[in-house]
C-alpha positions as CSV (number, residue, x, y, z in Angstrom):
1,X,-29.4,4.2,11.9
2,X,-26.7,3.5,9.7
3,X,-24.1,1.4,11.6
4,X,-20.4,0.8,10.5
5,X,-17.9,-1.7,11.1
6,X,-14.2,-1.8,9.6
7,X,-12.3,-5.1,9.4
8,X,-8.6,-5.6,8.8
9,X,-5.5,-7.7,10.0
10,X,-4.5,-5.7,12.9
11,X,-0.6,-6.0,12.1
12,X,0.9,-5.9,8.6
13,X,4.4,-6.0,7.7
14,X,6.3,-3.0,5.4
15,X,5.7,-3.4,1.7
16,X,2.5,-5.4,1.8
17,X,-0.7,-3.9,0.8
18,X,-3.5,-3.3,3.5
19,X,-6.9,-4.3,2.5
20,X,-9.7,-3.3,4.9
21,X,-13.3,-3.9,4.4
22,X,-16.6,-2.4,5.5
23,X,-20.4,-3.7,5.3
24,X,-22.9,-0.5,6.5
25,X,-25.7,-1.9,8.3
26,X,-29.0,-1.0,7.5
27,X,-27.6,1.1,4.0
28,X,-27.5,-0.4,0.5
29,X,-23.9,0.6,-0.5
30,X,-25.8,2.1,-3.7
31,X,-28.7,4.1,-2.1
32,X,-29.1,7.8,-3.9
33,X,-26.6,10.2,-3.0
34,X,-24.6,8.3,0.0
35,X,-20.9,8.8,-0.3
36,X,-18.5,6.0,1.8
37,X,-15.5,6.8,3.1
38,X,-12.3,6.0,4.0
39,X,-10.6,8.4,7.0
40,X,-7.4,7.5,9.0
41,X,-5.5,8.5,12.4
42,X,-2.2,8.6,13.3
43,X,-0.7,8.5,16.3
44,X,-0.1,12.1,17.1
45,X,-1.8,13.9,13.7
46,X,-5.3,14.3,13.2
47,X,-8.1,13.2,10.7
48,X,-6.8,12.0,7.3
49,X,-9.6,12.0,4.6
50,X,-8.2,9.1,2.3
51,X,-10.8,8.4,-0.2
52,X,-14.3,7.8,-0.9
53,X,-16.6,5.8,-3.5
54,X,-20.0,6.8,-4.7
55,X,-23.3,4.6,-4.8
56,X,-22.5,4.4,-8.5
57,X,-18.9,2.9,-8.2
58,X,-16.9,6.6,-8.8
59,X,-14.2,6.9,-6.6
60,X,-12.2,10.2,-5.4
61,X,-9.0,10.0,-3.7
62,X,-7.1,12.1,-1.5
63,X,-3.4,13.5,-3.4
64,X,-1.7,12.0,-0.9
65,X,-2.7,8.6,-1.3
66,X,-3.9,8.6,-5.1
67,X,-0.9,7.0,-6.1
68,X,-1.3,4.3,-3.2
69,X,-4.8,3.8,-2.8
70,X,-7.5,2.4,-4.7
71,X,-11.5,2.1,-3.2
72,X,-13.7,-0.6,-4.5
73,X,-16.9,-2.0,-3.8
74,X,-19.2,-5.1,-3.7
75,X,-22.1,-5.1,-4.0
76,X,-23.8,-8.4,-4.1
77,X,-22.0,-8.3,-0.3
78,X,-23.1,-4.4,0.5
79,X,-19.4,-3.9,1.5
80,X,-16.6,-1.6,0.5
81,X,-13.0,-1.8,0.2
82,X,-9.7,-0.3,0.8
83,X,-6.4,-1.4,-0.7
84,X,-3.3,1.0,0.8
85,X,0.0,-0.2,-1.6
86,X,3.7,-0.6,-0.4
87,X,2.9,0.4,3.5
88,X,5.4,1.5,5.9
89,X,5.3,2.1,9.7
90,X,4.5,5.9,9.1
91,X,0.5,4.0,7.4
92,X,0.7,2.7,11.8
93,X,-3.2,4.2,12.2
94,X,-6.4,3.8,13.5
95,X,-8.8,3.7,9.8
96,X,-12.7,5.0,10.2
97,X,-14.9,4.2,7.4
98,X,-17.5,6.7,7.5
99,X,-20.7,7.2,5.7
100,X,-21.9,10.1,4.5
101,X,-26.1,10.7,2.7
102,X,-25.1,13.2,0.6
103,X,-24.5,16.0,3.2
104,X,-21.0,16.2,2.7
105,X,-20.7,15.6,6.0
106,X,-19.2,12.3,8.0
107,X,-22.3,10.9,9.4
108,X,-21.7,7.5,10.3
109,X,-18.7,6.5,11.6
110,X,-17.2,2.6,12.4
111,X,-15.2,2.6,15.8
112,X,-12.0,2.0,13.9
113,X,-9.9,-0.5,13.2
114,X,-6.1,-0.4,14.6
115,X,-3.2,-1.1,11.5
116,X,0.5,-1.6,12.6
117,X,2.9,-1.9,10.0
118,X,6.2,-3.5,11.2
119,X,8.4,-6.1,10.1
């Protein structure tokens, strides 16, 4: 079973950029057709897809954070990587990363990791 963990700094002030990170356990990052995501909630509104990166390194983004966002990986660490640009309070959200096997569904979810933003 594919397990996943987010990590992150829990509080970040407005402006900065978030970076949050996620190994899968028991996945290679770059197995055949597995797709990992980024997904966010926020208080109040439901699931936002944000952006996801392919075994090979592509990355699609969601339009409303394309401009923000950027996905990277590692993979002499297995891990993947979120960067969120210029954050304000409105980015205050719980972040999934989620793993998909080429189902196009979200298989594999993290328990979340809570981001504040506040000065």
């Amino acid at each position: 079973q594919v397990q996943m963990q987010e990590s992150g700094p829990g509080l970040i002030k407005p402006s900065q950029t978030l970076s949050l990170t996620c190994p899968p356990s028991n996945a290679s990052i770059t197995t055949n057709y597995y797709w990992w995501n980024w997904i966010r909630q926020s208080p109040g509104l439901g699931l936002e897809w944000m952006g996801s990166i392919s075994r090979s390194g592509g990355t699609d983004y969601s339009p409303t954070f394309k401009n923000r966002a950027s996905l990277s990986r590692n993979t002499s660490k297995n891990q993947f990587t979120l960067q969120l640009r210029s954050v304000t309070p409105e980015d205050t959200a719980v972040y999934y990363c989620v793993g998909d096997s080429g189902t196009n569904t979200w298989e594999y979810w993290g328990g979340g990791t809570q981001v504040i933003v506040r000065s």
